[in-house]
N, C-alpha and C positions, 0 to 999 in steps of 0.2 A: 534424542528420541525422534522418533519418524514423523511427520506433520500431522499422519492419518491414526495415529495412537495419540498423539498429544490433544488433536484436533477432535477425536471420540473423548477424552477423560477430561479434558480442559473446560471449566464453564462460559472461557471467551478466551482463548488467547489475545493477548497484545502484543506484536511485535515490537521490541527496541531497537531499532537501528542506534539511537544513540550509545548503547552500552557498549558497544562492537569497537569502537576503538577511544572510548571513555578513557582519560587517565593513564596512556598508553603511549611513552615516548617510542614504545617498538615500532606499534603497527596502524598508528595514528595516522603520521604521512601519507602509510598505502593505501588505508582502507577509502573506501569509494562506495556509498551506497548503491551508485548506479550503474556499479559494474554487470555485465550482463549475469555472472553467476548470483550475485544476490539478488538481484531482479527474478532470478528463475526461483531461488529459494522463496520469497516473498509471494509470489505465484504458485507453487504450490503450498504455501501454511491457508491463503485463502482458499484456494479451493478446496483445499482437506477440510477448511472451518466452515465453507457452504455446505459442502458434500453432507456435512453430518450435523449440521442445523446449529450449528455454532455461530455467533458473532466475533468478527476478525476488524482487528483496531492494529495503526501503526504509531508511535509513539515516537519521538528523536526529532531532530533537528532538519532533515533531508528533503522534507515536503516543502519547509519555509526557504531553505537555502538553496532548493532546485528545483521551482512550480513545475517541470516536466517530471518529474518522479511523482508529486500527486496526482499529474495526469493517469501516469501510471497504474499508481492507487488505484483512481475509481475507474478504470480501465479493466480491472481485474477483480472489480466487484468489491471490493474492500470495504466494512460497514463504516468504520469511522478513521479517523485521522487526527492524531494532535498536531499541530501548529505552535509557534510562538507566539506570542499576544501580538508583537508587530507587524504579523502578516496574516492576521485573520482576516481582511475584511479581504485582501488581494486574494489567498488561498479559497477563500470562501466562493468569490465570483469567478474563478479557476474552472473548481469542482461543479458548480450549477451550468459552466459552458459544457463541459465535458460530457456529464450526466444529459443535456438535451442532444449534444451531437449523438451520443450513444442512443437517446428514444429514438431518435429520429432515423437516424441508419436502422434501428430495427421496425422501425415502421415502411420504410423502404425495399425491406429488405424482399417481400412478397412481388412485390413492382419488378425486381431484377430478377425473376424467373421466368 
């Protein structure tokens, strides 16, 4: 279903990146959350989910075993993020860098005109 139909009908999506290659002697090896085409897919489910005032969560394994993909995340406005309990506090202090580079570069951003 298209992100801006699921994104209107949905009460919040959550993405799984985890389920994508769950269980999956096939496509386990290839799949790569960080590939640039899921990254674009991921990219648009949030912005279809702000677009229409929905909350947008990612769920899987990819934020704890790649802190540059939860960059990512909260790069693209993402409301929440699960984690594994072992890298909550790491992922945690990530996100809060992130999130001030991003006020800060918008606070900036009038300065550079």
């Amino acid at each position: 279903m298209p992100a801006e139909r699921t994104a209107q009908r949905a009460p919040g999506p959550t993405l799984d990146a985890w389920y994508a290659d769950r269980d999956s002697a096939v496509v386990g090896g290839a799949f790569d959350e960080r590939d640039p085409g899921v990254k674009r897919m991921v990219a648009m489910a949030v912005e279809g989910c702000r677009r229409n005032g929905r909350h947008s969560g990612l769920c899987g394994e990819a934020p704890s075993t790649y802190p540059e993909f939860a960059d990512f995340l909260v790069e693209q406005g993402i409301d929440s993020i699960s984690v594994e309990p072992d890298a909550i506090l790491k992922i945690t202090l990530r996100v809060a860098e992130v999130e001030e580079r991003l006020r800060s570069a918008k606070r900036m951003a009038p300065l550079a005109r």
